[in-house]
C-alpha positions as CSV (number, residue, x, y, z in Angstrom):
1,X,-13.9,-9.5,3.1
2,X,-11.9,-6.6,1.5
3,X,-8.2,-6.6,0.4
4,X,-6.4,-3.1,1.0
5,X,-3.5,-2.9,-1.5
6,X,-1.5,0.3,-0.8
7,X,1.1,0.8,-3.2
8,X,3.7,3.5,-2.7
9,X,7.3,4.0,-2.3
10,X,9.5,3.1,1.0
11,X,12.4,4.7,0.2
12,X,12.7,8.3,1.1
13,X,11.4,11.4,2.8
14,X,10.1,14.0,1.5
15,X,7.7,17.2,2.1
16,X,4.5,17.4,0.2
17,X,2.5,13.9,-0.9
18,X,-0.1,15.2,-3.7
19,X,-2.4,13.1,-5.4
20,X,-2.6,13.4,-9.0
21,X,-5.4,11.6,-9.1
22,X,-8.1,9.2,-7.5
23,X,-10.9,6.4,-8.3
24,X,-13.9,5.0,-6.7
25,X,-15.7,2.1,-8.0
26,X,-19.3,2.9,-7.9
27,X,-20.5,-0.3,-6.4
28,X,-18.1,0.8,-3.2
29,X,-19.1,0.8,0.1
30,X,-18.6,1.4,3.9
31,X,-15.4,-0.8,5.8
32,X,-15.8,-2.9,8.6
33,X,-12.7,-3.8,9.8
34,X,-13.0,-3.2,13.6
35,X,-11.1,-5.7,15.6
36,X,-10.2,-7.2,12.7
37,X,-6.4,-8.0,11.6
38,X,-4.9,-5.8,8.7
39,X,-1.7,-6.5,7.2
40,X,0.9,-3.8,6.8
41,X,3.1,-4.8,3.8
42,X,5.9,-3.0,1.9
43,X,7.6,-4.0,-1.0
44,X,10.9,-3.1,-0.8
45,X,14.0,-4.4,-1.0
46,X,15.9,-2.8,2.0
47,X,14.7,-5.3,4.7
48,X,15.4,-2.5,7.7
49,X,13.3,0.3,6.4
50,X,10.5,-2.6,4.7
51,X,10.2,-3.8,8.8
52,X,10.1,0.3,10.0
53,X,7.8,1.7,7.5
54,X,5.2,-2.0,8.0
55,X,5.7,-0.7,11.9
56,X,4.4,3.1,10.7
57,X,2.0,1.5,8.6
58,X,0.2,-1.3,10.9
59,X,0.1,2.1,13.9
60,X,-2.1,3.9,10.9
61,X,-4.2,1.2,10.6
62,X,-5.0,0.3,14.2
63,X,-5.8,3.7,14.9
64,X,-8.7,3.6,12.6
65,X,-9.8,0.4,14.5
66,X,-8.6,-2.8,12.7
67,X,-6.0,-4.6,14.4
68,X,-2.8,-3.3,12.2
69,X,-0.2,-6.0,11.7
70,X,3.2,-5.8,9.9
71,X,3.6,-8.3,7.4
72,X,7.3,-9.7,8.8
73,X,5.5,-10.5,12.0
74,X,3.7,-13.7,10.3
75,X,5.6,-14.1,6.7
76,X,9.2,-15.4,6.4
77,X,11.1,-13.0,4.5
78,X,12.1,-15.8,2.3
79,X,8.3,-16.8,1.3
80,X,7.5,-13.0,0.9
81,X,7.8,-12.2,-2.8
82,X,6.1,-15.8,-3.4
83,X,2.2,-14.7,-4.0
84,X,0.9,-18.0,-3.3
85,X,3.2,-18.5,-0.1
86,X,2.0,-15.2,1.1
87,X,-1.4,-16.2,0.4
88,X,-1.4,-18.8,2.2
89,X,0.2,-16.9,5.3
90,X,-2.9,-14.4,5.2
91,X,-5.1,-16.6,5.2
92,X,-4.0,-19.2,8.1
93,X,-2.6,-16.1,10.1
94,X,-6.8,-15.1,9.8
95,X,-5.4,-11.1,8.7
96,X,-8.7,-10.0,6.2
97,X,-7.1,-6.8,4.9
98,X,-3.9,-5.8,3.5
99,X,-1.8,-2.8,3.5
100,X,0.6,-2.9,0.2
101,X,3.3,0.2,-0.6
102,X,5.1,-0.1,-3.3
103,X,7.4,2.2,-5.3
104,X,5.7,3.2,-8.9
105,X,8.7,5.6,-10.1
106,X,11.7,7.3,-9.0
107,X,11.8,11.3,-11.1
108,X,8.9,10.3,-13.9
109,X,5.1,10.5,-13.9
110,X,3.2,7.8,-15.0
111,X,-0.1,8.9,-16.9
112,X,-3.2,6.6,-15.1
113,X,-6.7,6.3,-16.3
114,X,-9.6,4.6,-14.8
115,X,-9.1,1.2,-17.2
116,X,-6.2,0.3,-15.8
117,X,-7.2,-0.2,-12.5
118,X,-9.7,-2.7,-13.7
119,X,-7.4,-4.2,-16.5
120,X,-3.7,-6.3,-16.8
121,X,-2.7,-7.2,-13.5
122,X,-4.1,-4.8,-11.6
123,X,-7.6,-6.8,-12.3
124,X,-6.8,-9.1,-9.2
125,X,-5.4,-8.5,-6.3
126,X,-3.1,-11.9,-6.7
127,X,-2.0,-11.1,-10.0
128,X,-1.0,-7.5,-9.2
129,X,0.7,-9.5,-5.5
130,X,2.8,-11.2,-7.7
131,X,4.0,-8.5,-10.1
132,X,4.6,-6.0,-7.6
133,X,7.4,-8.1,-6.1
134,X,9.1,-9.1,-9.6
135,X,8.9,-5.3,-10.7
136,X,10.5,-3.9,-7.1
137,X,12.7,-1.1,-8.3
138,X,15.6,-1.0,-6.0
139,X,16.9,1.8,-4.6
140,X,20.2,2.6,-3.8
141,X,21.9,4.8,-0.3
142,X,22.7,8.2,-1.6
143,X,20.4,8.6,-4.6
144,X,19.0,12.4,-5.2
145,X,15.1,11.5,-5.9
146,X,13.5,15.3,-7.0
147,X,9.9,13.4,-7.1
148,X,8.4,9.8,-6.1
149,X,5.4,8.8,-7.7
150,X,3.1,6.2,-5.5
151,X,0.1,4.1,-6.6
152,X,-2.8,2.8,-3.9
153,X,-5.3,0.3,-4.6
154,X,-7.7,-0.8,-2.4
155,X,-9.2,-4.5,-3.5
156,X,-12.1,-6.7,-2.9
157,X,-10.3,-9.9,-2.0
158,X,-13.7,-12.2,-2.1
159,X,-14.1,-10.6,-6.2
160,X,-10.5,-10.0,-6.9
161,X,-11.5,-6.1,-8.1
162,X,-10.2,-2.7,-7.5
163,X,-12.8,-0.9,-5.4
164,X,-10.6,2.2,-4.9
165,X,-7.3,3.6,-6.3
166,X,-5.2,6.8,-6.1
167,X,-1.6,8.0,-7.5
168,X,0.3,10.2,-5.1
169,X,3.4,12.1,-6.1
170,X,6.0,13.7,-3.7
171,X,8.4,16.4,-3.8
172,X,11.8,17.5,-2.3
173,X,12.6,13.8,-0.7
174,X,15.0,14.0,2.3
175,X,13.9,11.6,5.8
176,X,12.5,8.0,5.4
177,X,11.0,8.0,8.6
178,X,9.4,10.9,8.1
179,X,8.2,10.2,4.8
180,X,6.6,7.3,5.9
181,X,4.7,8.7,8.3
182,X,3.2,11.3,6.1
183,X,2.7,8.8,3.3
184,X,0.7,6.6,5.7
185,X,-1.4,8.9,7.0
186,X,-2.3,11.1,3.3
187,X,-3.2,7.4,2.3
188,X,-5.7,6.7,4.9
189,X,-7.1,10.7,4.7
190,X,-7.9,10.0,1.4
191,X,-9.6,6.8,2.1
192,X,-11.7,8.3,4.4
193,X,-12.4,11.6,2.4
194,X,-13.8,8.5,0.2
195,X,-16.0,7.0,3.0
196,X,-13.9,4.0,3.3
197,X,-12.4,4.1,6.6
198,X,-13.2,5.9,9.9
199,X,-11.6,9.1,11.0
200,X,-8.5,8.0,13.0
201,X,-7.8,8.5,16.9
């Protein structure tokens, strides 16, 4: 049973999503997840665009043939940033992956090597649930963002390990809605590139 932790900013448009980098963990393997519930989480603090871009997200996913559900379908919004809560939720809710954007930086770049995906609280996919939510960088209406950077892991929920991560960094920011879109689909183009999800619909 694998745990797919996406995360990347849902905050703002923008042209051009480039990743600066990507990791495979050698013991990775072919998905399964057909028919299968996965969760389309963002964490962000602007409940509106966190429910539209978990919409854009969760019609990714089912087009690559899991059953692609947003997260504020099936968790209160006041249990969400509560890792064991949440926990809980996936598991009686029966959802076997996850889909988790988050927002790494706002006009930096953050250098990435392969130990950290394996070390700190990126190690497990609880750990890193927990910090994501108490490190949320907010983002206010009219802010000029010249570059995003975005982080995707995708975990092994029965080990707790990374099996695949990647660090995406986007340009000239101008339409949320359209930024999510292209953000979703560059994430799951490059999961596939890796052999770990089917070529979409």
């Amino acid at each position: 049973m694998l745990f797919i932790v996406v995360a990347a900013a849902a905050v703002v448009a923008a042209a051009d999503n480039t990743f600066l980098s990507t990791w495979k963990s050698p013991d990775a393997g072919p998905l399964n997840f057909a028919g299968r519930k996965v969760a389309a989480l963002v964490i962000v603090e602007d409940d509106n665009l966190r429910m539209s871009a978990e919409e854009a997200l969760a019609r990714e996913i089912s087009a690559r043939g899991p059953v692609g559900v947003p997260a504020n379908r099936f968790i209160p919004r006041e249990e969400l940033a509560d890792k064991d809560r949440a926990k809980a939720w996936f598991e009686r809710t029966g959802v076997e992956g996850a889909v988790v954007m988050r927002l790494v930086g706002a006009d930096t770049q953050k250098v990435y090597s392969t130990v950290v995906w394996s070390s700190g609280y990126y190690g497990n996919v609880w750990d890193y649930y927990g910090n994501g939510w108490t490190t949320v960088t907010p983002i206010g209406k009219g802010r000029d963002a010249t570059s995003i950077t975005v982080e995707t892991l995708l975990y092994d929920i029965a080990s707790g390990k990374p099996i695949w991560a990647g660090v995406t960094r986007t340009e000239d920011v101008k339409d949320t809605a359209s930024y999510m879109k292209g953000i979703a689909k560059d994430i799951v183009r490059e999961l596939e590139k890796a052999g770990l999800a089917r070529k979409g619909r």
